[in-house]
ZADO-1210 file (C-alpha; in nm, 4 decimals, padded with zeros to 6 digits):
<atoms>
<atom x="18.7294" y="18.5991" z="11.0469" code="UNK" pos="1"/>
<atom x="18.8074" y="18.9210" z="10.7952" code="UNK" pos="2"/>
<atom x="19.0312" y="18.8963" z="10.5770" code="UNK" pos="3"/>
<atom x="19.2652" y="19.2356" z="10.6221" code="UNK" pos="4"/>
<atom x="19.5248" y="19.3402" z="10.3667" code="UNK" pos="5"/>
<atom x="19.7568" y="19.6072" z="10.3070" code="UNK" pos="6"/>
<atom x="19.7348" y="19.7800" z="09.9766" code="UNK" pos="7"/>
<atom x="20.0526" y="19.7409" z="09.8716" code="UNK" pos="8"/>
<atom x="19.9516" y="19.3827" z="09.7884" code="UNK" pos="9"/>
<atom x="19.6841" y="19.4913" z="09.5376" code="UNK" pos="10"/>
<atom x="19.9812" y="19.4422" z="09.2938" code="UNK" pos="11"/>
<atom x="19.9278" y="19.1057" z="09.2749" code="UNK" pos="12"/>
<atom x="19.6024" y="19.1210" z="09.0838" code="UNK" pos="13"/>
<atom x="19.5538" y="18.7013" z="08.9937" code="UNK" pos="14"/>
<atom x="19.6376" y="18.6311" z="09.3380" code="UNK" pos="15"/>
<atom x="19.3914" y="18.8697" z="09.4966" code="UNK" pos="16"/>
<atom x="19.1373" y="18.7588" z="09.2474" code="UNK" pos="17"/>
<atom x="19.1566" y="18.3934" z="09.3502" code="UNK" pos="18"/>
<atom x="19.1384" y="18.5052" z="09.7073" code="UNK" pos="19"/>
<atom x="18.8518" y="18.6831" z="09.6397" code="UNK" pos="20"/>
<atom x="18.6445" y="18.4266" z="09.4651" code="UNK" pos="21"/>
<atom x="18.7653" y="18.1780" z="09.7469" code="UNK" pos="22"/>
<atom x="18.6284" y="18.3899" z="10.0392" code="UNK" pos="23"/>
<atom x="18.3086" y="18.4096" z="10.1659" code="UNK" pos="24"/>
<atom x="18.3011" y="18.7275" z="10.3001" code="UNK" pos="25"/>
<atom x="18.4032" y="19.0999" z="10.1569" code="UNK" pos="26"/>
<atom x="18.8389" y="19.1392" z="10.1973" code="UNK" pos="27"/>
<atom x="18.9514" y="19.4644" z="10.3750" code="UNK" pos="28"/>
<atom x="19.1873" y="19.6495" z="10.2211" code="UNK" pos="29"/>
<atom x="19.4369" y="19.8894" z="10.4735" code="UNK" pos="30"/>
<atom x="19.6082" y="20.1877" z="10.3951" code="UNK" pos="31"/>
<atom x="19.9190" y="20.3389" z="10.6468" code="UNK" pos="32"/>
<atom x="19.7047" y="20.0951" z="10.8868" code="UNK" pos="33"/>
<atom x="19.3239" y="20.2073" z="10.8351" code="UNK" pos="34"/>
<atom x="19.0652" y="20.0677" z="10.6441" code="UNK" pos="35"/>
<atom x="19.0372" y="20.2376" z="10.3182" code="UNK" pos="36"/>
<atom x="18.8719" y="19.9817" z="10.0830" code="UNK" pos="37"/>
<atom x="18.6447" y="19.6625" z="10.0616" code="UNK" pos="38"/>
<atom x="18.6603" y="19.4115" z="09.7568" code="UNK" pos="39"/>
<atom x="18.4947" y="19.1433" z="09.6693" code="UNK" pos="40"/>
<atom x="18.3635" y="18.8840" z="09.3743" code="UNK" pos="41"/>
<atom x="18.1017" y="18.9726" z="09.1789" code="UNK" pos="42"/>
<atom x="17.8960" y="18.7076" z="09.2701" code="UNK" pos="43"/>
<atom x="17.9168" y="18.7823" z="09.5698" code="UNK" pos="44"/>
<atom x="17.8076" y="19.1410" z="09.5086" code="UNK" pos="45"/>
<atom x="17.5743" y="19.0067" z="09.2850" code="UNK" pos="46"/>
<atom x="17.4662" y="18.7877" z="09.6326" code="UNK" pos="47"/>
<atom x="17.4328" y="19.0721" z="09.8687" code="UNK" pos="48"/>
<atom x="17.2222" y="19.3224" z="09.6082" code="UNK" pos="49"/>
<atom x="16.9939" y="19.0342" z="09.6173" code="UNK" pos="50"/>
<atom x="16.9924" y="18.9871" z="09.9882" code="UNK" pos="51"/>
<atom x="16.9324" y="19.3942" z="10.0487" code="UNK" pos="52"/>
<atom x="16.6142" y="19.3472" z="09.8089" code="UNK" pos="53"/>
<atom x="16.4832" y="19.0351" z="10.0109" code="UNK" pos="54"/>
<atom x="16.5566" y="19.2648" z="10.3250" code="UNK" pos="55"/>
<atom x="16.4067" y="19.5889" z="10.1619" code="UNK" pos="56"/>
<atom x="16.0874" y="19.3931" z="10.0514" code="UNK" pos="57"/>
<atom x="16.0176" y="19.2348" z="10.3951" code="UNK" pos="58"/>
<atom x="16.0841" y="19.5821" z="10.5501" code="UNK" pos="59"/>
<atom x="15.7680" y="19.6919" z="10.2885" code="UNK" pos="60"/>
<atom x="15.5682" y="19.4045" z="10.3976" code="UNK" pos="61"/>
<atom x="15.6317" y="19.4549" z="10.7718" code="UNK" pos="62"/>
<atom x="15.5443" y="19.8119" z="10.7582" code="UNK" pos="63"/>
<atom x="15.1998" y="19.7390" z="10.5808" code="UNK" pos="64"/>
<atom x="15.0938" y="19.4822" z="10.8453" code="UNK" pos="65"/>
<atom x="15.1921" y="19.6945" z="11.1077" code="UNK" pos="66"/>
<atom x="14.9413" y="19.9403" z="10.8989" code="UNK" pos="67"/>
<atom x="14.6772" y="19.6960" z="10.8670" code="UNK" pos="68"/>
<atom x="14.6715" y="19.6910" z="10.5154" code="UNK" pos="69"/>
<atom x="14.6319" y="19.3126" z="10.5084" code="UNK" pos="70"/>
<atom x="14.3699" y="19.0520" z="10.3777" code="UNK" pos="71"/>
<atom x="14.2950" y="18.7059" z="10.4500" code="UNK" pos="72"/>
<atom x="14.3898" y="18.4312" z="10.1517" code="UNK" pos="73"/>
<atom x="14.0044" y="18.4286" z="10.0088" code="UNK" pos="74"/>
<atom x="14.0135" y="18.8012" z="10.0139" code="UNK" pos="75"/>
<atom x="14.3087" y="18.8254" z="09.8139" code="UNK" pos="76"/>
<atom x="14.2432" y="18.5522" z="09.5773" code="UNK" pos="77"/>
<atom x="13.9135" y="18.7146" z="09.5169" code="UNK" pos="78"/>
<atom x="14.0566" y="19.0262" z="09.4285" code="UNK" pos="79"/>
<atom x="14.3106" y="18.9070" z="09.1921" code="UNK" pos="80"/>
<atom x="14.0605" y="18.7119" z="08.9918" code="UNK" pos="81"/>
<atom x="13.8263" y="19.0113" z="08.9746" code="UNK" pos="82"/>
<atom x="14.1666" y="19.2569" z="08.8416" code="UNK" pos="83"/>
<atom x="14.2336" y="18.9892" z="08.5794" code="UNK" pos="84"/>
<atom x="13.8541" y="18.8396" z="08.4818" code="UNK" pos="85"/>
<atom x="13.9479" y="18.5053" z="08.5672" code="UNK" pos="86"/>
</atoms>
């Protein structure tokens, strides 16, 4: 479950630190009762860049075999010893 959190509590900066490096998930941050803000540890940040790249990659791979553009293992290898005159 979200963490949710008013932002008058953003004055305690070591607690909010801890809690962020002890959750698992992104802490909401609520101002006069709405969501204004998201926070989180850096490695976790650092965590979901990666994941979007992994996601963005297969996206790029999904699109070219739905375009065809694929060859079989003997193919491939084939061409990447030709490209480097192995």
């Amino acid at each position: 479950m979200p963490q949710i959190i008013p932002i008058k509590d953003l004055k305690n900066t070591s607690g909010i630190s801890q809690m962020c490096h002890e959750a698992r998930e992104p802490i909401y941050i609520t101002k006069n009762g709405y969501g204004d803000m998201v926070i989180m540890s850096v490695q976790m940040y650092e965590e979901k860049l990666r994941m979007l790249d992994v996601y963005s990659k297969l996206e790029a791979a999904e699109a070219q075999i739905a375009e065809g553009k694929v060859m079989d293992a003997d193919e491939s290898l084939a061409s990447i010893r030709a490209e480097l005159n192995v």
